[in-house]
C-alpha positions as a Markdown table, in Angstrom:
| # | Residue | x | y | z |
|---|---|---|---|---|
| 1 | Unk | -2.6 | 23.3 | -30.0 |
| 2 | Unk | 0.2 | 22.4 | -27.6 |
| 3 | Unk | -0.1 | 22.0 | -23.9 |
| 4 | Unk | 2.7 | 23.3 | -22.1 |
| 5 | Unk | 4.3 | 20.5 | -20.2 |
| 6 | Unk | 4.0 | 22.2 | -16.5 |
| 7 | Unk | -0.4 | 22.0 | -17.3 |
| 8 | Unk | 0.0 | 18.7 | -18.3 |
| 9 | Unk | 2.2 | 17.4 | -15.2 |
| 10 | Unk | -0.5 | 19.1 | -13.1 |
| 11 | Unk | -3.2 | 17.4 | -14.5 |
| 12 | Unk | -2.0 | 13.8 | -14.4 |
| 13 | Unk | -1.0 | 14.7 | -10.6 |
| 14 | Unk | -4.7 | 15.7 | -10.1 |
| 15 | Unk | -5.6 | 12.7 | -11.8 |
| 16 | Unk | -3.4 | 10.8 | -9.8 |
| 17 | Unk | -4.1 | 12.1 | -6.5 |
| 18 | Unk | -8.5 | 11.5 | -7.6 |
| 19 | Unk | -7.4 | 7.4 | -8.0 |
| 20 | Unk | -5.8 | 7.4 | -4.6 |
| 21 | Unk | -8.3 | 9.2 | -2.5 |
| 22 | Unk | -11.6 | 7.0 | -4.4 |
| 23 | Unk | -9.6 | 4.0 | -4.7 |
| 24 | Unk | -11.7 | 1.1 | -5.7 |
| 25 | Unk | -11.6 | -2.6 | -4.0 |
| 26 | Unk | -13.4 | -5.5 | -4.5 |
| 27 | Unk | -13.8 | -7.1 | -0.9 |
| 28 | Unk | -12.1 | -6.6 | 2.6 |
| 29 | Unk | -10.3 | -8.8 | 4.9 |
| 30 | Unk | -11.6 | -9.1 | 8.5 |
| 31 | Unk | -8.8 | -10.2 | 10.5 |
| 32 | Unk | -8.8 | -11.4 | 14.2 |
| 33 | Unk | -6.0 | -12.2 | 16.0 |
| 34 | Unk | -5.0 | -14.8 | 18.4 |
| 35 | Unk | -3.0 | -12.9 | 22.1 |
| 36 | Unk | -1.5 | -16.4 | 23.1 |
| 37 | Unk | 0.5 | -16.4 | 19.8 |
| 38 | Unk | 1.1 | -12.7 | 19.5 |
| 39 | Unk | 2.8 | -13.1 | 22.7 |
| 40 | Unk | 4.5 | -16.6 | 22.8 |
| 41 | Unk | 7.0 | -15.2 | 20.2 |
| 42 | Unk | 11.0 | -14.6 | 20.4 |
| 43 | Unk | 9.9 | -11.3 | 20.1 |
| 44 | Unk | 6.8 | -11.9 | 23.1 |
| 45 | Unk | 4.5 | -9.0 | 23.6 |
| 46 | Unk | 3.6 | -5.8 | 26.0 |
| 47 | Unk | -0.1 | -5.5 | 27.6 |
| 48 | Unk | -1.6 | -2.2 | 27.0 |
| 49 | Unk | -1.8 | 0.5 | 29.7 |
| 50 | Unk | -5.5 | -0.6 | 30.3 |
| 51 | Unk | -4.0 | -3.8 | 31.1 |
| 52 | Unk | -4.1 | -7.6 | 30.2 |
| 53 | Unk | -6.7 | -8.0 | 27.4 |
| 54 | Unk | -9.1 | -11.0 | 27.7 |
| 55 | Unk | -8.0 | -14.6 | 26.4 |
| 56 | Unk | -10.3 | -14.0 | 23.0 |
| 57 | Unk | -9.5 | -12.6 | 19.6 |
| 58 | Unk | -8.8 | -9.5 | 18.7 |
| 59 | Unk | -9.2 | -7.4 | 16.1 |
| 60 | Unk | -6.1 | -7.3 | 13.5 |
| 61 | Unk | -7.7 | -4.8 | 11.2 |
| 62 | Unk | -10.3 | -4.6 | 8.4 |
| 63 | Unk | -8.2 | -4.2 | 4.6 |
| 64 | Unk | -9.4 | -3.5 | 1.7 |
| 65 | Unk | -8.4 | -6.1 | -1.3 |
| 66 | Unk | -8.1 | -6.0 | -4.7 |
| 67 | Unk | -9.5 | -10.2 | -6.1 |
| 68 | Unk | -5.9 | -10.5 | -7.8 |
| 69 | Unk | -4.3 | -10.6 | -4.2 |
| 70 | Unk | -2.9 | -7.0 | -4.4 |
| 71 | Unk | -4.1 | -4.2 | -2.1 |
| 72 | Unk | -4.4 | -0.4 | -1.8 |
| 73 | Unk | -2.5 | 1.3 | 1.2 |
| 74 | Unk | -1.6 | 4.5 | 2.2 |
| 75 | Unk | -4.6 | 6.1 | 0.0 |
| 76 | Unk | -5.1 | 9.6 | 1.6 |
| 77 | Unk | -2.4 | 11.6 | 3.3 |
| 78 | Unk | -5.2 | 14.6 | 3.5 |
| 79 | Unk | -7.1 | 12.6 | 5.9 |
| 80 | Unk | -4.8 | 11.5 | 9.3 |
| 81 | Unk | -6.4 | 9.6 | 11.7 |
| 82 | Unk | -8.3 | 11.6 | 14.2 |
| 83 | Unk | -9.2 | 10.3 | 17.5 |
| 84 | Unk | -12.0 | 12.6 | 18.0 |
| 85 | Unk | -14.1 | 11.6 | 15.4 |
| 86 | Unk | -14.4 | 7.6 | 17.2 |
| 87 | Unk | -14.6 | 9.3 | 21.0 |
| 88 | Unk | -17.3 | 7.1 | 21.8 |
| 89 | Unk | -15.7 | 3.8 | 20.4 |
| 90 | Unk | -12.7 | 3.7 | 22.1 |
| 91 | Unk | -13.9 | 1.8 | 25.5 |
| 92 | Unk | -14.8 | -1.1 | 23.0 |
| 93 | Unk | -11.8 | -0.8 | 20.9 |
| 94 | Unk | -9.9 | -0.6 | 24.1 |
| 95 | Unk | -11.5 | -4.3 | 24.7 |
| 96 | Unk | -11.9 | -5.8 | 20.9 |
| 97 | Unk | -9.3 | -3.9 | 19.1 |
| 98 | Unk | -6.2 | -4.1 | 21.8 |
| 99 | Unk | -2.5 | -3.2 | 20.7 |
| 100 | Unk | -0.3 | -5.9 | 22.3 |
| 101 | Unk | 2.8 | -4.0 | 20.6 |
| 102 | Unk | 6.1 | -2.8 | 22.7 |
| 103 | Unk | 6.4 | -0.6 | 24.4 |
| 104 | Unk | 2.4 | -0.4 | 26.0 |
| 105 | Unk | 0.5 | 1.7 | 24.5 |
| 106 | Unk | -3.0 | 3.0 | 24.6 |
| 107 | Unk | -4.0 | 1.7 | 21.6 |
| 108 | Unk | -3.8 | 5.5 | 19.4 |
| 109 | Unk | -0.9 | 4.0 | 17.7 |
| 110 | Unk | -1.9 | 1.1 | 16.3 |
| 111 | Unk | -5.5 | 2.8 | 15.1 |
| 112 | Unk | -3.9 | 5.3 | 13.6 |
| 113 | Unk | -1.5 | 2.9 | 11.8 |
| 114 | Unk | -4.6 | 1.2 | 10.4 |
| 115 | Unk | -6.7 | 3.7 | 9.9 |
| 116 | Unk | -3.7 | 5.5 | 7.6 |
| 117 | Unk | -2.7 | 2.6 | 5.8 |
| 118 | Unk | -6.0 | 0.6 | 5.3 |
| 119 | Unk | -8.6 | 3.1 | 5.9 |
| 120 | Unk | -8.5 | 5.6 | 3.8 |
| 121 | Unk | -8.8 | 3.1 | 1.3 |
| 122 | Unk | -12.1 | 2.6 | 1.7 |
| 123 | Unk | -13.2 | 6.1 | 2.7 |
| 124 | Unk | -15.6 | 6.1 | -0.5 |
| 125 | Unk | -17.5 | 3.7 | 1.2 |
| 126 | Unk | -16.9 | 3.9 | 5.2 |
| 127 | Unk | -15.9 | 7.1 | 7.1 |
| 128 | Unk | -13.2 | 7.7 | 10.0 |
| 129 | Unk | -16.2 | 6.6 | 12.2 |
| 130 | Unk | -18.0 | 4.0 | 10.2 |
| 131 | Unk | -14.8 | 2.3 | 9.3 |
| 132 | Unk | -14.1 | 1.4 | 13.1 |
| 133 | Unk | -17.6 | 0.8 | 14.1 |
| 134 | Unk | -17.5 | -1.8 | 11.0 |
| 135 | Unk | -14.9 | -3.6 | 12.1 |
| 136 | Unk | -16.3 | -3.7 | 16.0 |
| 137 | Unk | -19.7 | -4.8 | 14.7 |
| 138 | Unk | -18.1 | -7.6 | 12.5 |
| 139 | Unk | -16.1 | -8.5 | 15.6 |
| 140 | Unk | -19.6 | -9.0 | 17.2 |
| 141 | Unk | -21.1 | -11.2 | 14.5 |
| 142 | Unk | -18.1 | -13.2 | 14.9 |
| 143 | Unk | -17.3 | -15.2 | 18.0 |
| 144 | Unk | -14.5 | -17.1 | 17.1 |
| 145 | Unk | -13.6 | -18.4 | 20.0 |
| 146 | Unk | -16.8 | -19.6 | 20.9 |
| 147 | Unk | -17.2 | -21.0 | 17.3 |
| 148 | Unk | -14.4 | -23.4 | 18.0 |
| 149 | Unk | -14.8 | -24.2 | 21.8 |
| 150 | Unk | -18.4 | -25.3 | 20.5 |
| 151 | Unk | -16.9 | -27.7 | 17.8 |
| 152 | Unk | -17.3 | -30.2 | 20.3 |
| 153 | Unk | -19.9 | -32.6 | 19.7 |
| 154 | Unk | -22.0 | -35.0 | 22.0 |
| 155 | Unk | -22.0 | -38.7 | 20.2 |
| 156 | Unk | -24.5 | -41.3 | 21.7 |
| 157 | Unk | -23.4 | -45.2 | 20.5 |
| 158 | Unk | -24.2 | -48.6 | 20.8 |
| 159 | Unk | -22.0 | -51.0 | 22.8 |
| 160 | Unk | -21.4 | -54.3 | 24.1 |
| 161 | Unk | -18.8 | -53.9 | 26.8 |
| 162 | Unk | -19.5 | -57.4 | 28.5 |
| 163 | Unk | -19.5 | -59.6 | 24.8 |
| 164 | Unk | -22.7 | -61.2 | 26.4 |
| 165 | Unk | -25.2 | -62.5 | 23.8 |
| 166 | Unk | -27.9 | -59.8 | 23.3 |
| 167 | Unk | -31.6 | -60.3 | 22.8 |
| 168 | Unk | -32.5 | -58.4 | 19.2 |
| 169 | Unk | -34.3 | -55.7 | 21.9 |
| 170 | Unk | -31.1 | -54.9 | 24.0 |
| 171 | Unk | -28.8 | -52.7 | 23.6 |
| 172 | Unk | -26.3 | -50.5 | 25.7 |
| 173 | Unk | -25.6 | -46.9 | 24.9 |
| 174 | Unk | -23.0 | -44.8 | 26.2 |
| 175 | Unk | -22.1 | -40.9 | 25.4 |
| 176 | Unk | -18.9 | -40.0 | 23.5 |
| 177 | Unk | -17.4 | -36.4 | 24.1 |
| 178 | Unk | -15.0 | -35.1 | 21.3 |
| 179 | Unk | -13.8 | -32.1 | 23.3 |
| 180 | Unk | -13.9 | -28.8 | 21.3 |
| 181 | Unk | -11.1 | -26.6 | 20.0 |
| 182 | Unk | -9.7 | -25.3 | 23.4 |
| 183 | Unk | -6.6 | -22.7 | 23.6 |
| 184 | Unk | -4.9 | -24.9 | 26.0 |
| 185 | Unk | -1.6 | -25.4 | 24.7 |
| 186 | Unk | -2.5 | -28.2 | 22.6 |
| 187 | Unk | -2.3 | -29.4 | 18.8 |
| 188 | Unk | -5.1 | -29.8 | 16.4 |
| 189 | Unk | -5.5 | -30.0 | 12.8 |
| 190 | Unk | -5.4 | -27.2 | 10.5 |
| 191 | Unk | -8.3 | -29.2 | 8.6 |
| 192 | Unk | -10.5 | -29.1 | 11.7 |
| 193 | Unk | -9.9 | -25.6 | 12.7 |
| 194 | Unk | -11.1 | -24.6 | 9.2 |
| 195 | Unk | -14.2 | -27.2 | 9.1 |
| 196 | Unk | -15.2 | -25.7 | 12.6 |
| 197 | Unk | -15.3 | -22.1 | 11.5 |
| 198 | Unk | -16.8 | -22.8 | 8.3 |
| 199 | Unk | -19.1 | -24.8 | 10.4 |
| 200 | Unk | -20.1 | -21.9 | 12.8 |
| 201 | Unk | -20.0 | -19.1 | 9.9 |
| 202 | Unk | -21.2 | -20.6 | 6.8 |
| 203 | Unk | -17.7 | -19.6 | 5.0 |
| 204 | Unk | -13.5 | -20.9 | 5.2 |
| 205 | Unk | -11.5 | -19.0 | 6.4 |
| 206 | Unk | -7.8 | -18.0 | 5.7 |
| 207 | Unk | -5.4 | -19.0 | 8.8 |
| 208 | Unk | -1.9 | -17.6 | 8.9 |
| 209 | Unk | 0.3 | -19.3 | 11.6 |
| 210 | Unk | 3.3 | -18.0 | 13.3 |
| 211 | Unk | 5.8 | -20.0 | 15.4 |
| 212 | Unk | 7.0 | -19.8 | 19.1 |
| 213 | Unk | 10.7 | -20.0 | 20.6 |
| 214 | Unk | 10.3 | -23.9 | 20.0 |
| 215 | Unk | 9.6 | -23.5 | 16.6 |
| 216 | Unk | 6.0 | -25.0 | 16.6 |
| 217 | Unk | 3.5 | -23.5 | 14.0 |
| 218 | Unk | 0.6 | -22.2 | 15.8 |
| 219 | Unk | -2.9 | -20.5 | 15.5 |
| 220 | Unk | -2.1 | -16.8 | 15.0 |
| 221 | Unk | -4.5 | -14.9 | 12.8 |
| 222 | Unk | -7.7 | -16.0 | 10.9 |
| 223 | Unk | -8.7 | -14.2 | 8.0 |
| 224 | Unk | -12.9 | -14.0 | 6.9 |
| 225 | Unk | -14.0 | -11.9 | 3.9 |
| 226 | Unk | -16.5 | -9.3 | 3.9 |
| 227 | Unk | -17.9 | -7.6 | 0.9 |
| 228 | Unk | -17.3 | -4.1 | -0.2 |
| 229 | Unk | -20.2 | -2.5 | 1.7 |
| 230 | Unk | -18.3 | -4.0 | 4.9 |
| 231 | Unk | -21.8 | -5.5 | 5.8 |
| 232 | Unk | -21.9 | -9.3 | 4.9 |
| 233 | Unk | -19.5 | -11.9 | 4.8 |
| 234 | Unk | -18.4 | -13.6 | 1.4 |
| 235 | Unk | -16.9 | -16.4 | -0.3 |
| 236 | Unk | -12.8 | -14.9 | -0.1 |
| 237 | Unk | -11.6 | -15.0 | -3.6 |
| 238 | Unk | -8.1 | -16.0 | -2.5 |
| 239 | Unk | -6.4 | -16.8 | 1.0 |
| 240 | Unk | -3.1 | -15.3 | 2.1 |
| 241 | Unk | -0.4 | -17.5 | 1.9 |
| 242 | Unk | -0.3 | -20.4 | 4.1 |
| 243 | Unk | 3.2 | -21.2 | 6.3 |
| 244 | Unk | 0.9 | -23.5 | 9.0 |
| 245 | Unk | 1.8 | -27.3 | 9.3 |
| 246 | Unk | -1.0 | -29.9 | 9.5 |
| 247 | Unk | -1.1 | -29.3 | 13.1 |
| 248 | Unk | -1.0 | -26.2 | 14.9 |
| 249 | Unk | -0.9 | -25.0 | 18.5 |
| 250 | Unk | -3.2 | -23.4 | 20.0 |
| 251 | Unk | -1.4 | -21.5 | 23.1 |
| 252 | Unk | -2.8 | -20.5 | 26.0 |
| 253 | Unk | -3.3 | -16.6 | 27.3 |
């Protein structure tokens, strides 16, 4: 039996459109953002209408990845992003999730770019709502900013600051600061910035660096991967490419 060419084309674009709506992934990225290096840019930056945002990361967005390094976007055009359904989220989005794009802007612009292209990519697992409450309560769990303030540690040492001959008893000790990761315009390793957050997390993280009008590479984004559920952090299977040098700024905001 022969199946007429029009039934056959409308089956493969039902087929077609099933993939795109359910698309599978196999982990998400959870990215947070740095304001000082969104802004010290050629291109610099414009507060939202709410105003400055505070001098912490922000949310970037939460994408679904494919373990190959591909990614789904753009998944369901039959479900735009609707501002009523996450009423009661937007005060903390407002705060957490703050667009920093030009020209200001409440913030409905940049949600609905992410909800639209990242998403409805996962809508098989997380709703409009649960997909931004997700990526709030992620931003919760994970203090960045804190994480590498608190890198800092507190040494205690022996010394002998006089060279005078010591009894086997004696002994002078003295405390050794090593300041903590500090968004104060300064440099710091790439290495250390990983070790820190690893450190205060349990897992590496990806950086991406951009640079400013100077052309120094500094701390923009960091990448942490979360498993499909979009409940617990993983081991990422692969980090996005890396264009940071061995030492980074860290502006101020």
């Amino acid at each position: 039996m022969k199946i007429p060419v029009a039934s056959l084309c409308a089956l493969f674009l039902i087929f077609y459109v099933s993939i795109s709506t359910g698309q599978d992934f196999d982990f998400f990225y959870f990215v947070q953002q740095w304001p000082g290096s969104y802004c010290d840019t050629k291109q610099s930056c414009c507060y939202p209408t709410t105003g400055k945002p505070e001098a912490d990361f922000s949310i970037h967005g939460l994408w679904p990845n494919y373990n190959d390094g591909s990614y789904p976007s753009d998944c369901d055009p039959d479900n735009p992003f609707d501002s009523s359904k996450i009423s009661n989220l937007i005060p903390k989005m407002q705060s957490d999730w703050p667009t920093l794009a030009c020209p200001s802007g409440n913030g409905l612009k940049f949600w609905k770019h992410e909800w639209e292209k990242h998403g409805t990519c996962s809508e098989s697992v997380l709703d409009h709502h649960a997909y931004f409450e997700t990526a709030l309560k992620l931003k919760d769990q994970l203090n960045l900013l804190q994480i590498l303030k608190s890198s800092g540690n507190k040494h205690t040492s022996s010394s002998n600051p006089s060279n005078t001959i010591l009894r086997p008893d004696d002994a002078y000790f003295i405390d050794i600061m090593i300041p903590g990761i500090e968004p104060d315009g300064g440099f710091y390793g790439l290495k250390s910035i990983k070790e820190a957050i690893k450190e205060g997390t349990g897992y590496t993280p990806g950086i991406e660096c951009n640079v400013d009008e100077s052309r120094n590479s500094q701390l923009y984004q960091i990448y942490m991967c979360v498993d499909s559920s979009g409940t617990s952090l993983i081991n990422c299977p692969l980090f996005p490419r890396n264009r940071c040098s061995s030492q980074i700024e860290f502006p101020s905001f």
